[in-house]
C-alpha positions, -999 to 999 in steps of 0.1 A, spaced: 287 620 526 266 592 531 265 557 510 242 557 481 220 526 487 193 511 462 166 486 483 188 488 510 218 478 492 248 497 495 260 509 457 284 534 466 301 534 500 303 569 521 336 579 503 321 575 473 339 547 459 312 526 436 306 490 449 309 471 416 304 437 441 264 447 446 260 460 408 239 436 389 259 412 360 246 422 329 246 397 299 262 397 268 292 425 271 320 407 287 349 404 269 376 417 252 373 445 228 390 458 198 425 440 203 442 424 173 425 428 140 399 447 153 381 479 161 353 482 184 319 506 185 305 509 221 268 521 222 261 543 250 228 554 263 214 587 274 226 574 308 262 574 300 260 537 303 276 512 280 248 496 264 262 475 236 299 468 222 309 452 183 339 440 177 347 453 141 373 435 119 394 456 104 410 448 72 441 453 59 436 457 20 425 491 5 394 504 -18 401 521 -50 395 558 -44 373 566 -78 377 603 -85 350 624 -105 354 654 -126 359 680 -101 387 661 -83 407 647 -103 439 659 -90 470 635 -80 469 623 -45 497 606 -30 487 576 -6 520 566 16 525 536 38 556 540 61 570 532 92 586 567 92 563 593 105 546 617 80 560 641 65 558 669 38 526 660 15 497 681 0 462 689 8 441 656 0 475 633 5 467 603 29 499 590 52 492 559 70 520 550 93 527 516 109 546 505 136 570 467 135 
C-alpha cells in the first residue's frame, strides 16, 4: 500500500500508520476531559471526527424523586462501598469506591 497524501503531503505513511505531525492543529479541544468532578460529552460528526468536547460537572447531591399515582411504590436508594446486591425492580444501588 501506498502513503495517503493530501497536496502532496504525506497523511498516512505506506504502512498505514496516520502521521499526526502533518495533521492540521485544530483550536479549542485540547485538554483534559472528564477527570475529577466531571463528566464529559464529545460531539462527533458524520465523519467520525471529534467535533466538540464539554466538560460537565457532576454533582454530588441528589433530586427528590416525586412519585405520581401510578408509582407510588417503595423504592429503596442505597449508597455503598459494597457491591449491589439483592434489591427490587425500580431499586437504585449506587456504589463508590475509597
Amino acid at each position: 500500500m501506498g502513503a495517503l497524501k493530501v497536496n502532496n503531503v504525506e497523511v498516512v505513511n505506506s504502512t498505514a500508520n496516520v502521521q499526526s505531525s502533518t495533521l492540521p492543529t485544530v483550536s479549542g479541544v485540547t485538554g483534559t476531559y472528564g477527570a475529577g468532578a466531571n463528566g464529559v460529552t464529545v460531539t462527533i460528526d458524520t465523519k467520525g471526527l471529534a467535533t466538540a468536547t464539554v466538560n460537565n460537572a457532576l454533582s454530588s447531591s441528589f433530586t427528590a424523586r416525586t412519585f405520581d399515582g401510578a408509582h407510588d411504590g417503595a423504592y429503596a436508594v442505597t449508597v455503598s462501598t459494597s457491591a449491589p446486591s439483592g434489591g427490587a425492580n425500580g431499586d437504585i444501588w449506587y456504589q463508590t469506591y475509597s
